[in-house]
C-alpha positions, 0 to 999 in steps of 0.5 A: 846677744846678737840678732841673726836672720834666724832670731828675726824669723823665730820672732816673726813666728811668734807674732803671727801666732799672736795675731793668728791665734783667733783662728783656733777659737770658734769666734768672730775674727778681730784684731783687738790691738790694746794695751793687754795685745802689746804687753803679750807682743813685748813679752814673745819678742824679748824671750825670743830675743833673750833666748839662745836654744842652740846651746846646751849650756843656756838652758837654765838661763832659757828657762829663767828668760821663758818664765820672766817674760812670759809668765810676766806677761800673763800676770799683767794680762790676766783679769784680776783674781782670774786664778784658781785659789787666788781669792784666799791666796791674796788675803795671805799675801797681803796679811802677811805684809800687814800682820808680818808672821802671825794671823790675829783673831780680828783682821780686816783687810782693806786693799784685799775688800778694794780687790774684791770689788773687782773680781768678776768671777766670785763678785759678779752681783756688786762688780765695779769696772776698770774705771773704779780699778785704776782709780782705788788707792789704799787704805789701812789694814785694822789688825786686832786680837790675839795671835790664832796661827802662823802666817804662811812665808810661802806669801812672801814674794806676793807680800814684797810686791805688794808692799814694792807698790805701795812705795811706788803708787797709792794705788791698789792695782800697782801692788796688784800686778807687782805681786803677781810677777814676784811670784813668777820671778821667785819661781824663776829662781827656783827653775834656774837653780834646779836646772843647775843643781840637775847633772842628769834630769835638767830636761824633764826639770825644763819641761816641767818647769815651763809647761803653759799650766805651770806659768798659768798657776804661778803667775797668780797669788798661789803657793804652788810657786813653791811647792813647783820650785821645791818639788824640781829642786828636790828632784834634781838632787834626788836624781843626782843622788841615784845617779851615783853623781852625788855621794850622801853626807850630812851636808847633803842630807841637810840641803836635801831635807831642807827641800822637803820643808818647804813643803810644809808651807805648799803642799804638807803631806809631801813632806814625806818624800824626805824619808826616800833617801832613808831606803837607799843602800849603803853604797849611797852614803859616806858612812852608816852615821850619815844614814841615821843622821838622814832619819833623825832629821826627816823626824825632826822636819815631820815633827815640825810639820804637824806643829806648823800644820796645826795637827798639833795645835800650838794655838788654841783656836787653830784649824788644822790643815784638815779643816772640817774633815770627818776624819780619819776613821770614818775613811777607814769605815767608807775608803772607796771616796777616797779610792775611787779619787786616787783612780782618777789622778790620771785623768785629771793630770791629763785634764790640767797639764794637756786638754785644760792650760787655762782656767776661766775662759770665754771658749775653748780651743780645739786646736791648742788642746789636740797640740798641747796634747800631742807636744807634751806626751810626745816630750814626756814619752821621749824623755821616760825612754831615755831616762834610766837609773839602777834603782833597787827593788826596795827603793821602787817599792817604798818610793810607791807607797811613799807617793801613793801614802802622800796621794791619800793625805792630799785628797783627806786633807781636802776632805776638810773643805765642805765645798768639796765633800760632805759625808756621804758623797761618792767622790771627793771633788776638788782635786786638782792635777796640779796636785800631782806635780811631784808624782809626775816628775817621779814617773820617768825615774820608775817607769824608765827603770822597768822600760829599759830593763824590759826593752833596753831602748838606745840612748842618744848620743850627745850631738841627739841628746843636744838636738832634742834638747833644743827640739824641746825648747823651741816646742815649749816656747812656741807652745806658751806662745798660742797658749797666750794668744789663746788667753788673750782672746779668751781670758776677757 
């Protein structure tokens, strides 16, 4: 690592934007110099510092670097349960370092009601300030009863910070931010790993990987860290695959498949995405015994799925991951909520990765969502028109249904949550663009493959694939920087 003049300048940027930042908020201009301002200011220095964008060959360990610091820094300056989901996400957590693998019919977790106290979105009425936060110290779970589901693993490195800080500190909020951030580190490791895994896509991966709306989801209690860090590992194999890079054998098939259950712990439906690699032709596989291999392992992961889902209850007071739901027959009867909420999914992709980065805010900047914007459909675009696999017709289609059949499980699944939907109701609300993560990193493969059939735009070369590459990095840093700041300011 060497400090040059023009590190020293990209540092200064990235603290005038810091301290700047207030002028893109219809707010009264204040230096607020505490200890959430330092903590920001520590993390824009060291991945400035850390970061090399001029060299391709840096881009996994950049994107490590951005994720660490950065998503770090979110973690800690983030008031308290300030995530979406994050409520019932910390209960997980913290069962699962109480209860280790199984949910038991009387638990009672009492560093999680400690928290509660604390959250000033969901307890307003009986909130207790900072001063009772970094006083409260632990207290014993009582866990009784028999055994009514599985833990989710999905949790786990929630649950190893939370139990790290219990070694440290008696106090409950080190277990607090110490969770936080193994969550960002454990989705670090994935967004490394599928960066190097990634011979064709690593730039979509980055993007996608490091986007303001990612960090701010796993910098939470949320098994999104997974379902993100599946979803990227999956498609950089997948990509490798169509590419012709990597020829399929049943090792590949194992590691590919693997992928997919991870899914079963995020996001179930899209355990389906493991069969696109069943349609592909011949020229793909090793050998026909490979293929059949390929099937009857996606059987065996889906079987597990619905035994792990509850759909097929192995415990006599499980709740599916359905919930409450009508049920499948009545949407046969009345499809349109359901259609009428898969017709919005642009929209609300729209709403969560480019005019929304963050949720719970005191005002809303104009500013950051006209550049979130602009920078993010202007890389998205860039990299669909360089992107270009020779993909069969048969492919295409199985893998829209295949996305579309996934798209229809999300949405009837969260039909189970009677805050959302009841029968009756027009739309099911709820959904999120998050949810979409895996459509999203689809949509260059299938939209590049009819652009370049229809237009044939030039590919860069590589001195312009490297230039854009470092282009894309300095967007996506600077960009998490305002985003930030914004929250900084925002996020009180």
């Amino acid at each position: 690592m060497t400090i040059n003049l023009k590190k020293i300048i990209s540092i200064l940027l990235g603290l005038s934007i810091v301290l700047l930042a207030q002028l893109a908020l219809p707010i009264l201009f204040e230096l607020k110099i505490g200890l959430r301002f330092w903590i920001v200011v520590l993390g824009v220095v060291m991945t400035l510092l850390v970061t090399n964008f001029q060299e391709p060959s840096k881009l996994a360990r950049n994107a490590f670097v951005l994720i660490l610091f950065v998503g770090s820094s979110i973690a800690l300056i983030k008031p308290v349960q300030y995530g979406l989901d994050e409520e019932s996400h910390l209960a997980n957590a913290i069962g699962l370092s109480d209860s280790f693998f199984f949910k038991y019919s009387d638990e009672r977790l009492e560093d999680y009601e400690s928290v509660f106290l604390h959250d000033g979105i969901r307890n307003q009425k009986y909130y207790r300030g900072d001063d009772y936060w970094y006083s409260v110290e632990h207290k014993k779970s009582s866990i009784k009863g028999q055994p009514k589901a599985f833990d989710n693993p999905a949790f786990l490195p929630g649950s190893i910070g939370w139990n790290l800080g219990r070694l440290l500190s008696n106090k409950v909020y080190v277990s607090y931010y110490l969770g936080r951030i193994f969550h960002v580190l454990a989705f670090a490791c994935l967004v490394y790993a599928a960066i190097k895994l990634s011979k064709v896509y690593q730039e979509m991966i980055y993007l996608m990987g490091t986007l303001p709306s990612t960090m701010y989801i796993v910098s939470n209690y949320h098994y999104d860290y997974l379902y993100y860090g599946a979803s990227l590992l999956i498609i950089a194999l997948l990509t490798n695959i169509l590419s012709g890079k990597t020829i399929i054998t049943k090792k590949i098939v194992l590691c590919y498949q693997g992928l997919t259950s991870l899914f079963i712990f995020s996001k179930f439906p899209l355990v389906l995405v493991g069969n696109l690699i069943a349609v592909l032709p011949n020229k793909y596989y090793d050998s026909k015994k490979t293929r059949y291999f390929s099937f009857c392992i996606f059987s065996l992961n889906f079987l597990f799925a619905l035994l792990y889902s509850g759909i097929i209850p192995l415990f006599s007071s499980a709740n599916p991951v359905t919930g409450s739901s009508p049920g499948l027959f009545y949407f046969v009867k009345h499809p349109l909520p359901i259609i009428r909420t898969m017709l919005s999914m642009p929209a609300v992709i729209v709403n969560n990765y480019m005019t929304h980065p963050l949720q719970y805010v005191s005002h809303q900047s104009d500013v950051l969502i006209s550049i979130t914007t602009l920078v993010v459909f202007s890389l998205v675009t860039i990299i669909v028109l360089q992107t270009s696999f020779r993909l069969s017709k048969k492919f295409i289609v199985w893998s829209i249904l295949t996305l579309l059949a996934v798209t229809f499980l999300i949405i009837y699944a969260i039909t189970g949550d009677p805050r959302v939907y009841s029968p009756g109701n027009i739309l099911v609300g709820g959904v999120q663009g998050r949810y979409y993560y895996f459509m999203i990193l689809m949509a260059p493969i299938l939209f590049g493959h009819f652009i370049h059939q229809t237009f044939k735009p030039q590919k860069f070369s590589v001195q312009q694939s490297n230039l854009f590459l470092t282009f894309l990095q300095y967007c996506i840093v600077y960009l998490n920087i305002f985003t930030i700041s914004i929250g900084l300011y925002t996020q009180i």
